[in-house]
Backbone as JSON Lines, residues from 0, in Angstrom:
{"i":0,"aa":"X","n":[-20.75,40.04,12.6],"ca":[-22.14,40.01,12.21],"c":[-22.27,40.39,10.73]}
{"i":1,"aa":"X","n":[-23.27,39.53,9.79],"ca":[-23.44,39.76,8.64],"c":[-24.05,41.56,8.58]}
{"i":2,"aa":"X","n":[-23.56,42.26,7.08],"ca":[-23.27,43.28,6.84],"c":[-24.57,43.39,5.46]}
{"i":3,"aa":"X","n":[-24.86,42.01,5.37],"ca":[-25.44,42.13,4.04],"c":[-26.79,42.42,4.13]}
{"i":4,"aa":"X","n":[-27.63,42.72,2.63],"ca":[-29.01,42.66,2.69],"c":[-29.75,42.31,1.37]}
{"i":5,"aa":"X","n":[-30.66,41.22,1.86],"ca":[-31.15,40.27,2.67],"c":[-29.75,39.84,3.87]}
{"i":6,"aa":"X","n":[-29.72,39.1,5.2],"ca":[-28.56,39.2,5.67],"c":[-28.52,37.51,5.48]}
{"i":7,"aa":"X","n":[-27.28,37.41,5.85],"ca":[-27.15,35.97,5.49],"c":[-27.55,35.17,6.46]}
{"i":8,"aa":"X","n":[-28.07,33.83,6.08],"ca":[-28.22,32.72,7.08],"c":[-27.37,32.39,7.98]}
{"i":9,"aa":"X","n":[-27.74,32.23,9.06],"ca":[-26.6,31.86,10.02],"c":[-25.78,30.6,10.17]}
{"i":10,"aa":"X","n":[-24.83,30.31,10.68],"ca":[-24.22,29.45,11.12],"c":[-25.06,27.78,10.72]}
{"i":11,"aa":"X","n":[-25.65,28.31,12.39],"ca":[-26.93,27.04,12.64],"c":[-28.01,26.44,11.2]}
{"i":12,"aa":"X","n":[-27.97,27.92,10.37],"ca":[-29.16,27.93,9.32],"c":[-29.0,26.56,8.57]}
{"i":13,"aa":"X","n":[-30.25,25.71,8.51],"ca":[-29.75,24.76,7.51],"c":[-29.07,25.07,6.24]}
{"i":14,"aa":"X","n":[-29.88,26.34,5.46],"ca":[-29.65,27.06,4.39],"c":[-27.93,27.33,4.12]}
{"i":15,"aa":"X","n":[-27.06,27.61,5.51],"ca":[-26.18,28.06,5.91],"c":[-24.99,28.39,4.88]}
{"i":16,"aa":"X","n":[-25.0,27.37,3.73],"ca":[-23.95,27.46,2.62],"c":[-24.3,28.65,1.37]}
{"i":17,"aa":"X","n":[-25.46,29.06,1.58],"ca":[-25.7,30.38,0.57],"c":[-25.67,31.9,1.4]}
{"i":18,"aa":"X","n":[-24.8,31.66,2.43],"ca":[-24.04,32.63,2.89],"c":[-23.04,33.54,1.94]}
{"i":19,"aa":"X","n":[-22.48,34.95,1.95],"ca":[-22.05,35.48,1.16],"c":[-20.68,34.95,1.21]}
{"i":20,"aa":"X","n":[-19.97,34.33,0.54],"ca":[-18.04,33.68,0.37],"c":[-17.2,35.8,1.24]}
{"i":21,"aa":"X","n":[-16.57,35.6,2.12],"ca":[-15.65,36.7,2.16],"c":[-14.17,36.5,1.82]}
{"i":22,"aa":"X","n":[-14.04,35.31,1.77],"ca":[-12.79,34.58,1.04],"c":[-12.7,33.56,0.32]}
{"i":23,"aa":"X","n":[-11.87,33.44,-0.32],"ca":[-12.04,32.25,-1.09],"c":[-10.47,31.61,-1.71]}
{"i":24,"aa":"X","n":[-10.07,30.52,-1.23],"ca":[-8.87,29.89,-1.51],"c":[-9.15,28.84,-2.15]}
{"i":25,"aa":"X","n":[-9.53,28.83,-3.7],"ca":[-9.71,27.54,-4.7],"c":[-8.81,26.7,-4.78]}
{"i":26,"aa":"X","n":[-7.19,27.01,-4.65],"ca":[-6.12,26.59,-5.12],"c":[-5.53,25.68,-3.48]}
{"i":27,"aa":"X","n":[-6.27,26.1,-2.64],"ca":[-6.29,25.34,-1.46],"c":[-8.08,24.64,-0.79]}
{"i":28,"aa":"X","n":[-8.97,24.87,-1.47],"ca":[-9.82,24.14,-1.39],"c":[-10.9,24.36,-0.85]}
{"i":29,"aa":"X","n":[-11.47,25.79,-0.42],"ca":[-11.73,26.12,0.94],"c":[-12.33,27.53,0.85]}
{"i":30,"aa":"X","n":[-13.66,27.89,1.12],"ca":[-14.29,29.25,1.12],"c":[-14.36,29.65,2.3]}
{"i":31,"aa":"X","n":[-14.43,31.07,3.22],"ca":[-14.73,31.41,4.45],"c":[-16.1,32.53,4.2]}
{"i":32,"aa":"X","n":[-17.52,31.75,4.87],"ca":[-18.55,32.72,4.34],"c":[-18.64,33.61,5.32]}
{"i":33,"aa":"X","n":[-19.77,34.41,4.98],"ca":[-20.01,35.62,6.01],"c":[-20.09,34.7,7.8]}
{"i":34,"aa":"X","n":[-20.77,34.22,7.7],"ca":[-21.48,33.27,8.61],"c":[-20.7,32.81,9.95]}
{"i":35,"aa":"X","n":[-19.19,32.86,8.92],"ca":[-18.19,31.96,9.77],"c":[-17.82,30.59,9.48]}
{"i":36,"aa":"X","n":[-18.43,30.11,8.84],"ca":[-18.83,28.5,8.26],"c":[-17.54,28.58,7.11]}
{"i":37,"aa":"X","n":[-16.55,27.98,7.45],"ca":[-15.74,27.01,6.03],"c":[-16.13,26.49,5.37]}
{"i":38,"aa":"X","n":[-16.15,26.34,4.54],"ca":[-16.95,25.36,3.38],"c":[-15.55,25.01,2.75]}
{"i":39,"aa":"X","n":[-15.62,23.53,2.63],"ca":[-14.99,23.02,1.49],"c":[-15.53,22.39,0.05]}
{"i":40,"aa":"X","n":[-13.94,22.15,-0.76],"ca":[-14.71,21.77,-1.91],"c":[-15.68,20.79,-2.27]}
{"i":41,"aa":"X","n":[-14.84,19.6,-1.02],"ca":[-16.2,18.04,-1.08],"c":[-17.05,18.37,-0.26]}
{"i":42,"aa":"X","n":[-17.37,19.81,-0.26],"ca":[-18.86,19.41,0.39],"c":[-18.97,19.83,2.11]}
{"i":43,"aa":"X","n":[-17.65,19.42,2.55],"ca":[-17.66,19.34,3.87],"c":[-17.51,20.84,4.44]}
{"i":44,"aa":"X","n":[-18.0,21.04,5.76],"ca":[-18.44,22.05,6.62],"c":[-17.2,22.1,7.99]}
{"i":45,"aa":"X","n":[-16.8,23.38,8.36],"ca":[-16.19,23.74,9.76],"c":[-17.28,25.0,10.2]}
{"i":46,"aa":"X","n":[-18.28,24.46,11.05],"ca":[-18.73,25.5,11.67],"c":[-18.07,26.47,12.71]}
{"i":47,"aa":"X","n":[-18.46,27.35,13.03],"ca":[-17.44,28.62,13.51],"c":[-17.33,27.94,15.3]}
{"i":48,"aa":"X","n":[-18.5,27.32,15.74],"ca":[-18.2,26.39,17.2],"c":[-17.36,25.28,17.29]}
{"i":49,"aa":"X","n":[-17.0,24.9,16.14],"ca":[-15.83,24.02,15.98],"c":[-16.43,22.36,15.66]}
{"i":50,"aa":"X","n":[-17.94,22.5,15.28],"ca":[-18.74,21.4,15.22],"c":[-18.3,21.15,13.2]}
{"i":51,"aa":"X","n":[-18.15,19.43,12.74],"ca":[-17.65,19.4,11.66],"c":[-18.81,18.85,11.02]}
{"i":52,"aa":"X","n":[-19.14,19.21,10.14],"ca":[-20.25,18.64,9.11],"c":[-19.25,17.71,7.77]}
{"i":53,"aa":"X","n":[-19.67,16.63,7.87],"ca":[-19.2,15.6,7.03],"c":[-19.29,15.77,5.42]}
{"i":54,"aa":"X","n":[-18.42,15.96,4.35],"ca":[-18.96,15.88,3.02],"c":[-20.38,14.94,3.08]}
{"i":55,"aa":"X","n":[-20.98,15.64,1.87],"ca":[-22.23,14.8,1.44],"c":[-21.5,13.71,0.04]}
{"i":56,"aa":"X","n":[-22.01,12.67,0.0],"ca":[-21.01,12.29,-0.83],"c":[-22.23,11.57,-1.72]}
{"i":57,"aa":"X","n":[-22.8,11.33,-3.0],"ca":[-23.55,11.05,-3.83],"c":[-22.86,9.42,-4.4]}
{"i":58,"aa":"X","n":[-24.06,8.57,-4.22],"ca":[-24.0,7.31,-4.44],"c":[-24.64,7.01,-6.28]}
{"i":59,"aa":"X","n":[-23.6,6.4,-6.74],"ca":[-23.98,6.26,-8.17],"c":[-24.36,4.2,-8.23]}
{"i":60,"aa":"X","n":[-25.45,4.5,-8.56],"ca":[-26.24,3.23,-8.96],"c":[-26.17,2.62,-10.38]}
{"i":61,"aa":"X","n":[-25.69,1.75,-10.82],"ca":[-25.4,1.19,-12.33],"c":[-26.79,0.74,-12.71]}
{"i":62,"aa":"X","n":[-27.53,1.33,-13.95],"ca":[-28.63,0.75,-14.16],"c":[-28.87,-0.83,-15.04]}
């Protein structure tokens, strides 16, 4: 259980990625927040139920 205050968003929280980092492996790609939630660098999500959230990936349009 988050320790912090304000406490962090949960898991479920949409907000969920401005959770506090309790680890952090740059050189392998990969944050572990308070929450439980992995976060990676593209973006992509391992929630702590084992449910995977897909990178968001940004579409560039040539004007």
């Amino acid at each position: 259980m988050c320790q912090h205050r304000p406490e962090c968003p949960s898991a479920d929280s949409p907000d969920r990625e401005a959770a506090v980092p309790v680890a952090r492996h740059p050189e392998q790609g990969w944050s572990l927040l308070c929450n439980g939630v992995l976060l990676f660098e593209d973006t992509g999500e391992l929630l702590p139920d084992g449910r995977v959230i897909a990178p968001r990936r940004t579409l560039l349009v040539a004007a």
